[in-house]
C-alpha positions as a Markdown table, in Angstrom:
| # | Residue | x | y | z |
|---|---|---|---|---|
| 1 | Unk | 7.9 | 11.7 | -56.9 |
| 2 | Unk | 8.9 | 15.8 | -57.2 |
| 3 | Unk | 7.7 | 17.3 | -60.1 |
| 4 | Unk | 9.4 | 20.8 | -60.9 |
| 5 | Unk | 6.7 | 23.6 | -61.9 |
| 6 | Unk | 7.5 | 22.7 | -65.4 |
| 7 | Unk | 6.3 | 19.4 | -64.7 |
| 8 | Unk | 9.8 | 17.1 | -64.8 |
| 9 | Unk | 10.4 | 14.9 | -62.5 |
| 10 | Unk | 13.3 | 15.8 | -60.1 |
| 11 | Unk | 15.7 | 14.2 | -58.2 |
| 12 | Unk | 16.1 | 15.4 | -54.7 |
| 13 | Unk | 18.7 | 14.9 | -52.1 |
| 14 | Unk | 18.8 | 15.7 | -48.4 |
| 15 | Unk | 21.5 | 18.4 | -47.4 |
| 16 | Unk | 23.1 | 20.0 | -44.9 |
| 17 | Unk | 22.3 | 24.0 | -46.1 |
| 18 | Unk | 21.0 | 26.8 | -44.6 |
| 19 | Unk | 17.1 | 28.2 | -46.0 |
| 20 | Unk | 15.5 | 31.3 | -46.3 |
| 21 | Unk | 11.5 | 31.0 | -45.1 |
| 22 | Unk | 9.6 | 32.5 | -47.3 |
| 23 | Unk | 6.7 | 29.8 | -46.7 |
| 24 | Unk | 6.1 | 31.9 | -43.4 |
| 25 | Unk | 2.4 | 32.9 | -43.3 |
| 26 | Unk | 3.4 | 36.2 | -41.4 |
| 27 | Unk | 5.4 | 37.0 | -44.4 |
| 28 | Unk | 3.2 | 36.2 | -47.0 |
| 29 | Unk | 1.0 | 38.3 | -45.0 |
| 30 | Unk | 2.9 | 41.1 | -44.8 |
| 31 | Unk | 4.1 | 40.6 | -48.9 |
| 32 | Unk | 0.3 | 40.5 | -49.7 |
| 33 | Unk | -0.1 | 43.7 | -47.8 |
| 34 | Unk | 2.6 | 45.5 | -49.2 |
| 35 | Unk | 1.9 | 44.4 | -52.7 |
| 36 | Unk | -2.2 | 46.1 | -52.4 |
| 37 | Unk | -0.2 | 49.7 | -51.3 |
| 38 | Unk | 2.1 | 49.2 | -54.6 |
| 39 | Unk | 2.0 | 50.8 | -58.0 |
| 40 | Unk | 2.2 | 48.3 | -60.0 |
| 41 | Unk | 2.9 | 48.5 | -64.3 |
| 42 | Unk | -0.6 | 45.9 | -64.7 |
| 43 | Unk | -2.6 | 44.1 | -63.1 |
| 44 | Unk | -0.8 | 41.0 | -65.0 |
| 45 | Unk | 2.3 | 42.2 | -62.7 |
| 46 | Unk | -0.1 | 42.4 | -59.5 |
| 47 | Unk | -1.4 | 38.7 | -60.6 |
| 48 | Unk | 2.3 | 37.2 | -61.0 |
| 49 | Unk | 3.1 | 38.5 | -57.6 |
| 50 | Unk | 0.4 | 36.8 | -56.1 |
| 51 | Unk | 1.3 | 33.7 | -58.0 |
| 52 | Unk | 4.6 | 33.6 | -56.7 |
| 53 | Unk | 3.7 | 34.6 | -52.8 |
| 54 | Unk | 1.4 | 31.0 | -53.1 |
| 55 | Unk | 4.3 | 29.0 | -54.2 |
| 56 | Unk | 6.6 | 30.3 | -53.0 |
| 57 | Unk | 8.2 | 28.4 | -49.8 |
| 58 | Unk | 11.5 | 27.6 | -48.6 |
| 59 | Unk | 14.4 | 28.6 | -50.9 |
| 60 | Unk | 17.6 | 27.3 | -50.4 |
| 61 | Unk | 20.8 | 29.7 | -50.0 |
| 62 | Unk | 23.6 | 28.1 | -49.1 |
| 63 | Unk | 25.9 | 25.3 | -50.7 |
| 64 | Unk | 29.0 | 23.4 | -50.2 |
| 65 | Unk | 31.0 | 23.9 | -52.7 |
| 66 | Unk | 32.3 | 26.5 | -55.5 |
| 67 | Unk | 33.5 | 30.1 | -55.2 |
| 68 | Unk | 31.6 | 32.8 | -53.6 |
| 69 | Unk | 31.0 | 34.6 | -50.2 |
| 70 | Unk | 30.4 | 33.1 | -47.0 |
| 71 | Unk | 27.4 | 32.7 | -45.0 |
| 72 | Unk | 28.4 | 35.4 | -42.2 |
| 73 | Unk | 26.9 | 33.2 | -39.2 |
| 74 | Unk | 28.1 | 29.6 | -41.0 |
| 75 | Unk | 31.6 | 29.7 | -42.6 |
| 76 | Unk | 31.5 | 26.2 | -43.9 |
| 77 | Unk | 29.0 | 27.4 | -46.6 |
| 78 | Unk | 29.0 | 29.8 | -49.4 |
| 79 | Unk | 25.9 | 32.2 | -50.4 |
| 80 | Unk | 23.9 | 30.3 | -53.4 |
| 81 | Unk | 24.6 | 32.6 | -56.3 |
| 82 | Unk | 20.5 | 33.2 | -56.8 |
| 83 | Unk | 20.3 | 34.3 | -53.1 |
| 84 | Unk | 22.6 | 37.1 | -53.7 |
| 85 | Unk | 20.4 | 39.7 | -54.6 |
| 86 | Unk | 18.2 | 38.6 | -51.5 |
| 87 | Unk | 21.0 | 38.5 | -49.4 |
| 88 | Unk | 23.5 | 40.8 | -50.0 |
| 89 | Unk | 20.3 | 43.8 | -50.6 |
| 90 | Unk | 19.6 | 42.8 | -46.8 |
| 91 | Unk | 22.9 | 42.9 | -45.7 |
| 92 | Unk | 24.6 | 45.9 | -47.7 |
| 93 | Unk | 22.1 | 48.6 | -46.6 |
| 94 | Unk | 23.7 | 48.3 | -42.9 |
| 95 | Unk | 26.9 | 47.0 | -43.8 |
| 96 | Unk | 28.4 | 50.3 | -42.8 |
| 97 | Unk | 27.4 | 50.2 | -39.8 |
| 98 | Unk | 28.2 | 46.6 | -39.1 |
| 99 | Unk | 31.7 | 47.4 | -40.2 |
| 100 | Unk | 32.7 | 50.0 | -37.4 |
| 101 | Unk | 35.0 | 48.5 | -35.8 |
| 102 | Unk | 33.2 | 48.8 | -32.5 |
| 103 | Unk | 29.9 | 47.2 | -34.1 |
| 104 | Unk | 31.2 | 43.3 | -34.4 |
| 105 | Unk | 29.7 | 43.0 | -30.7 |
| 106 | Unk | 27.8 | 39.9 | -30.8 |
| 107 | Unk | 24.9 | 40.5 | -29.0 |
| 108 | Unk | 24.7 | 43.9 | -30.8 |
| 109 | Unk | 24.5 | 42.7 | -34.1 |
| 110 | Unk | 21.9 | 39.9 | -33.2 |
| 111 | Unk | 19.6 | 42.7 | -31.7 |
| 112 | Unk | 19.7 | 44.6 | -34.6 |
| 113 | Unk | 19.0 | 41.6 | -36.9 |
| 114 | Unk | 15.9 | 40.9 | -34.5 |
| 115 | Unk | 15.2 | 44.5 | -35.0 |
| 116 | Unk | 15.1 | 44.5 | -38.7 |
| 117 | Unk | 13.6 | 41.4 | -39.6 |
| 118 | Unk | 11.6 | 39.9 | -36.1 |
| 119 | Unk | 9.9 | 43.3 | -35.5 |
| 120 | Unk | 11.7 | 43.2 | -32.1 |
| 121 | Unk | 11.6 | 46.8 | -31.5 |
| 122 | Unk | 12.6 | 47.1 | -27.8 |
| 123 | Unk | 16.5 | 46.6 | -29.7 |
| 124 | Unk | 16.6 | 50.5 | -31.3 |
| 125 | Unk | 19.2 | 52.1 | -29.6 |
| 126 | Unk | 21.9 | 49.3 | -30.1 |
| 127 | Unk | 24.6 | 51.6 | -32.5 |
């Protein structure tokens, strides 16, 4: 039995959808990190941070059906409307780059990607 964190039980099925990690222990490393050099407005702000990095896990962001924007690398499924802000923040900052009309190489796009969010640094000079 799944029991949501307000303690009903859930139903769950198994589907086809795409996920976004956040369950990674680099990341919560590196979110725990970040969160120590922040200025935060209390310390209850600080505590429900660190609630939420232990909890936290995989997060779906995809679905089948509805309106809404497509996953760029998956076509067949839309953005999750609570992803959004995750998603489209990541992907906006560059977007203007990604849109030159000599950026939609490929292999370019998938270095900088790896460069962004893999740490993959030897990828720098790919615009």
């Amino acid at each position: 039995m799944i029991k949501s964190r307000s303690g009903d039980e859930c139903i769950v099925a198994l589907c086809d959808q795409w996920f976004v990690d956040y369950g990674n222990k680099e990341w919560k490393d590196d979110a725990r990190r970040v969160l120590q050099q922040l200025n935060v407005f209390s310390d209850d702000t600080r505590q429900n941070f660190e609630g939420v990095f232990d909890w936290l896990h995989e997060h779906a962001c995809s679905r089948s059906y509805g309106l809404g924007t497509k996953l760029p690398w998956d076509k067949q499924y839309l953005i999750e409307s609570l992803s959004d802000s995750t998603i489209y923040m990541a992907y906006y900052t560059v977007a203007h780059l990604l849109q030159q009309q000599d950026s939609f190489d490929g292999k370019k796009i998938d270095k900088f990607y790896s460069f962004l969010y893999y740490k993959q640094y030897r990828c720098l000079t790919i615009f």
